[in-house]
Every structure is written in C-alpha cells, then in structure tokens.
C-alpha positions, -999 to +999 in steps of 0.1 A: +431+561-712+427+571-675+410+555-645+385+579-648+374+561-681+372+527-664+333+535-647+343+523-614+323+537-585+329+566-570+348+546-537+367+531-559+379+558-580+386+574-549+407+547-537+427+545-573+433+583-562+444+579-532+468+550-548+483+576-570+468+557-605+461+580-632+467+557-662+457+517-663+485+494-672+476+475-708+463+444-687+440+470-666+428+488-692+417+449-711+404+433-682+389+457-660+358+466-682+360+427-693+356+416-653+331+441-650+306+427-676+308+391-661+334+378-689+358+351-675+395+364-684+432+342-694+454+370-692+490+361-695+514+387-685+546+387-668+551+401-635+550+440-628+523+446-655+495+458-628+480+417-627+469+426-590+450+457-596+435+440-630+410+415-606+412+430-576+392+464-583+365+451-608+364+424-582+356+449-552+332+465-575+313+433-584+309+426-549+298+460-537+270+459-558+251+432-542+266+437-502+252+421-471+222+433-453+230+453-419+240+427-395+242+399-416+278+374-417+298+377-450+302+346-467+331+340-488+319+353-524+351+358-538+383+334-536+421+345-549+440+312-551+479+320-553+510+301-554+529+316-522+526+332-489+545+363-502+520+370-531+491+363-510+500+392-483+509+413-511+472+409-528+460+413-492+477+451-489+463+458-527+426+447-519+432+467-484+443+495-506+416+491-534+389+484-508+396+512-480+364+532-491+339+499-494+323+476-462+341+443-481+361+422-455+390+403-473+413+381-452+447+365-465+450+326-452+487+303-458+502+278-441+536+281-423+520+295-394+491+286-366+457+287-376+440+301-348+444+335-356+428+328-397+402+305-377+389+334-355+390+356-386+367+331-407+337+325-377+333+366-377+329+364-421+351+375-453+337+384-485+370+379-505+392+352-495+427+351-506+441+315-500+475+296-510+459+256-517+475+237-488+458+258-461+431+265-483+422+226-484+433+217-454+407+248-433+381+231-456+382+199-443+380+210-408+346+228-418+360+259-409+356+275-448+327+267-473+326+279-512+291+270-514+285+307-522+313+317-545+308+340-572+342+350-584+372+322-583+407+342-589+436+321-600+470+338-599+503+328-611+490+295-626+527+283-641+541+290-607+517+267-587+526+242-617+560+244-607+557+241-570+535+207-574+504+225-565+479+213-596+466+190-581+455+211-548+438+233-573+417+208-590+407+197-555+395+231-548+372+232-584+359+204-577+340+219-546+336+258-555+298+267-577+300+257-615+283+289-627+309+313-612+328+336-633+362+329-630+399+349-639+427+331-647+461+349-645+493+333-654+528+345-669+538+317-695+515+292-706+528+259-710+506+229-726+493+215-690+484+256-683+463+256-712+445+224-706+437+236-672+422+266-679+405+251-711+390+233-678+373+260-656+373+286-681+338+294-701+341+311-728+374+337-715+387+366-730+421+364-738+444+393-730+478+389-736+501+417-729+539+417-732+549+376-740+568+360-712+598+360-744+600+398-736+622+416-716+616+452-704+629+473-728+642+500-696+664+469-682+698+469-692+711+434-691+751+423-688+768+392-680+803+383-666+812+346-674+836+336-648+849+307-628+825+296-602+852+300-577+853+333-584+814+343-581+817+354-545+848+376-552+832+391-581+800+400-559+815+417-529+834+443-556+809+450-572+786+454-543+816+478-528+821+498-555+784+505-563+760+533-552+726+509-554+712+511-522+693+480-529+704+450-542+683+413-551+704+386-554+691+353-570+702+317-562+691+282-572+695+268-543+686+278-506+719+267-490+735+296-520+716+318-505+727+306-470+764+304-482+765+341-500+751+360-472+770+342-450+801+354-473+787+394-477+783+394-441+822+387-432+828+417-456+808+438-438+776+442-461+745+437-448+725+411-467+699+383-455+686+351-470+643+345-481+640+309-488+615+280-479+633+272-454+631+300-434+597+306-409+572+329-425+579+353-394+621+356-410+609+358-445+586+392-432+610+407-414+638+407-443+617+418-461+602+444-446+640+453-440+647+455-470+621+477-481+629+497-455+666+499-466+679+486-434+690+454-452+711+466-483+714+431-498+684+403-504+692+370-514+663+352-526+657+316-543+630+317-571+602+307-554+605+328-525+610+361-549+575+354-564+559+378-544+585+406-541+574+438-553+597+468-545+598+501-560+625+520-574+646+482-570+678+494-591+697+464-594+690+424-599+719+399-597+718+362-609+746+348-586+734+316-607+719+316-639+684+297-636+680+266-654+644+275-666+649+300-694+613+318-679+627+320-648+652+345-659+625+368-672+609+366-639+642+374-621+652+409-639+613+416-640+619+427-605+636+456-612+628+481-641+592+483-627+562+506-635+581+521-666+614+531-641+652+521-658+668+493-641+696+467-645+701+432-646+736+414-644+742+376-646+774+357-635+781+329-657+805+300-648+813+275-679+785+245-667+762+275-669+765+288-706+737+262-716+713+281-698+724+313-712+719+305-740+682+288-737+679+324-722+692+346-754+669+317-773+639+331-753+638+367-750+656+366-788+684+385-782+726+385-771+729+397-736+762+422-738+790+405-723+815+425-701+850+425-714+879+427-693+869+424-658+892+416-632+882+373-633+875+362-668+868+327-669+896+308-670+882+269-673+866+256-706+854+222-690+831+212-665+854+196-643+846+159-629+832+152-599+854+129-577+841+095-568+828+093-538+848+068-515+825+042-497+831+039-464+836+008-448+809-009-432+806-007-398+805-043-388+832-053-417+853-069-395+832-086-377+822-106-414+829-124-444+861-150-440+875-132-414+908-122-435+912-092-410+932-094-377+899-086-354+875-109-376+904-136-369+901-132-336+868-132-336+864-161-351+888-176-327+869-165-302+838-181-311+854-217-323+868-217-285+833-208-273+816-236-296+846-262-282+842-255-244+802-263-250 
C-alpha cells in the first residue's frame, strides 16, 4: 500500500510528499482510514512504528473539512494529551510538517517553563492543542483554555503517563472535554489499569495492534557484557574509543548516573551530556538538538526523559544499567534500529542486575548473546552487603542523660552550683 491509497486530500498528500512517505507503516495503514470514518482507535504499538503520523494526518484531515469562517478565532477542536515535554514538541514538528499546506493552528503547551508565551498563543486561537496534563490542568483553571468544543481527544503513550503518576491528571481532563467526541488512544504495553481506562473513554474502538511490546526489532542486534559494576565506566570509555558510531545513547536509572557517567566521559575527552528531569527544559533542548546535530557524540538519558527521542540513523544504544522494568528495555533499544535501518543494542550487566535480565529474555522470549572474553568479566557472584550506616551522635548528647561524660559532668556541676547559690 502507498500514501496515495490512503484518500487524503490533495494538501495533505502533498505534505506526506514533501515528508518523503511513500509507504504507511502497519499502524498507518490500520488507523488512518479507521480515524477517517469517525471510529475511536486502541492501537498498541511500540515506539518507532509511525504512532505520530497515524493521528496526526487523519486528524488534520478531519479538521480541514469543517475550518473556521474568514476571520473567525479557532477554538481548540482537537487535543493531543502526552506524557512529556519531549514527545509533545516532537508531535508539534510532525503536525507542523503534516499541516504546512492547511490554515490549522496547532500549538504545543508543558510545564517547566513560563506561561506567558503559551498564554499569548491561546487568546489569538489553536485548532489542535497538544498538552502534557499538569499544564494542561493547571491553564484550565486559570480560564485561559476551554474543551467545550472538542471533537477529537488524542491520548499518547498511555503506560508512560501511568508510570509517571499522571492517571489521575487525565481523568481530570475527561471529566471536562464533550462526551460525544471521537477519541484515539495510543499506548505501547497495556497493563490491566491501561485497559480499564480506555474501556472508560473508549466507544466502541478499533483495535490495532501491531508488533507486541514482547518484540524486539528483528534489524537490532543485541549483546550483553556482565561485569563488575566497578568496572561499567572502564568498560564504556573503550568501547566508546575504539568505535566508529558517531552517535551514541546511553541509558541510566537514575539521574545522578547520568550526572556521574558524563561527568566520567568528559575527563576522557568524549563529549557526552546528561537529559534528565532535573535539568531545565532550555538544557534538555539544547543537548538535544546537539546531539542531533552531532556536535554532542554521546547522550545520556534516564527513561523518562528518552520518551520522546526520535533520531535517525541512531547506530548504537547502551544500557549502562539494565532497567528494572522488563518493557522498559524494549523501549530503550527501540531507539535505534528505526524505520526498518540495522542497529545495535548492548547491555552491561553487573551480578545484582541478572534478575532483570532475565525478566528481559522472559519478555521478548529470547537469550541475548553474551560476549565472551572481554577484557572485565565479572568477577563477584554475590551482591555484596551494604555497610551499616553509623549513627551519629546527637548533637546535644553531652549535654543529657546522667551526665556519664566529662562535659555533661560539668554541666551538671555547673547547674547544682547555680541551684545552691539561689
């Protein structure tokens, strides 16, 4: 099937051009003609299966076909709920792409940063609103954003805003967009609380499924080292030397990893940066932008940050940790080995870690090749103890109890001869 097949208007199959689409993904193909009719969709797909395109165009398409009168304010017709700021810009550049031959206004809203700019954008009108919930709610409540008109209510990444605590945010926003509505709900796994929520909001959906989340793109090749923790960083900077890639994603559990490894590459000499929560929304942009650019050869990411990274040609993704949510993994190496291209995906695994290996070879239902004779095989068969941490002594110790110690004596001295001279 091409694009051509899809009867989308002539902008838009203009715009696909222009994009360089000449075949739908499997997802596309399902749920374009699907959104079209009016049919709510559950699609579950992993990432990198063309989700974006799959609502956004028939989504454009819906709206062009009943557009505002000449001089008349857009109302917010269309809102794309997702997880993180990173996915919401990145839906903003595909509805920009997707929508550069229609009148549509979209406009990309998140928290992290001042409102005043979003604010401005909102009093001039946006047809298609793409929103992560904590901004989302909290514009509402100012009065600055009303879903009184809503026809189409996009929810993306479903499992991820499950994981980041955001379920509840959502149902808050149901609660106040139009019942009849036809609504698309995307998500990559779907766990029991996934499926009762779109069981929810969902009438009557199709269900296109493409690629379970317990598949692995056949194009990645997958290794892992298992080696002494101590030895992860050592590990990392050869192979990063003695490699061609000229881009690298690194994954961590934790944002002071990510800190602590490019803190460690940079010493060496490589150029790597850090995207975590904890950095400003302004430092999260710019590495990424450099490393898309390829000034920044190394990116060091936590999981929720890397939601919304989507880079081309990526070669090569490392799991400095293994993750300790088996889906996560699939996630993680999903970043490279896009749009049909070969990539590779190498894990480092320290003893504690080989439980959630092997939750992982459970998953995706294979053996991930281990490499033999590197230069630190693992060398401890035990997850070592932690050592008891020592209470420190309270402050005013001395100064209590029976006064056993030589300063509580005197002390106490002190204030018997005080209480005698009274």
């Amino acid at each position: 099937m091409t694009f051509t097949q899809l009867e989308l208007t002539e902008p838009l199959q203009k715009a696909v051009q222009q994009a360089g689409y000449k075949n739908p993904t499997p997802i596309q193909s399902q749920s374009i003609p699907a959104i079209l009719n009016g049919r709510d969709i559950l699609g579950c797909a992993q990432t990198g299966t063309g989700k974006t395109a799959a609502f956004s165009i028939p989504t454009i398409q819906l709206l062009s076909r009943s557009a505002r009168k000449n001089g008349q304010k857009p109302a917010v017709r269309s809102l794309i709920l997702t997880p993180t700021r990173e996915l919401a810009i990145q839906i903003g550049e595909s509805l920009a792409q997707y929508g550069s031959f229609s009148p549509l206004k979209h406009l990309v809203i998140f928290g992290g940063v001042p409102q005043h700019s979003q604010v401005q954008a909102l009093k001039h009108g946006v047809d298609i609103l793409v929103a992560t919930p904590g901004r989302l709610l909290d514009l509402m409540d100012q009065g600055y954003i009303s879903l009184s008109q809503l026809e189409i209510f996009t929810l993306d990444e479903a499992d991820r805003m499950l994981d980041m605590g955001f379920v509840h945010d959502v149902k808050k926003v149901i609660k106040k967009i139009p019942a009849k509505r036809q609504t698309l709900f995307f998500s990559a796994t779907m766990p029991d609380a996934i499926v009762d929520l779109a069981n929810s909001i969902l009438n009557n959906p199709l269900k296109v499924e493409v690629t379970p989340v317990s598949s692995t793109a056949e194009m990645i090749g997958q290794e892992v080292y298992f080696i002494d923790k101590t030895n992860k960083k050592k590990l990392l900077i050869d192979i990063l030397k003695n490699g061609d890639d000229d881009r690298i994603l690194v994954f961590t559990r934790t944002k002071h990893g990510a800190n602590k490894v490019v803190k460690d590459l940079t010493k060496v000499g490589i150029k790597a940066e850090a995207i975590h929560g904890n950095k400003t929304q302004n430092a999260r942009q710019k590495a990424l932008k450099n490393f898309k650019d390829k000034t920044t050869r190394v990116l060091v990411a936590t999981d929720i940050a890397a939601r919304g990274i989507d880079i081309d040609e990526l070669a090569l993704v490392i799991n400095y940790e293994i993750p300790n949510i088996a889906e996560t993994y699939v996630h993680r190496i999903g970043r490279t080995g896009r749009a049909g291209a070969s990539g590779k995906a190498i894990s480092f695994c320290d003893f504690e870690e080989k439980a959630y290996l092997k939750d992982i070879q459970k998953l995706i239902d294979q053996k991930i090749p281990e490499v033999q004779g590197h230069s630190y095989p693992m060398e401890f068969f035990e997850i070592p103890e932690k050592k008891p941490q020592q209470r420190r002594p309270a402050r005013n110790a001395g100064r209590q109890g029976n006064g056993n110690s030589a300063s509580g004596k005197a002390q106490a001295n002190r204030r018997f001869g005080r209480a005698k001279n009274k």
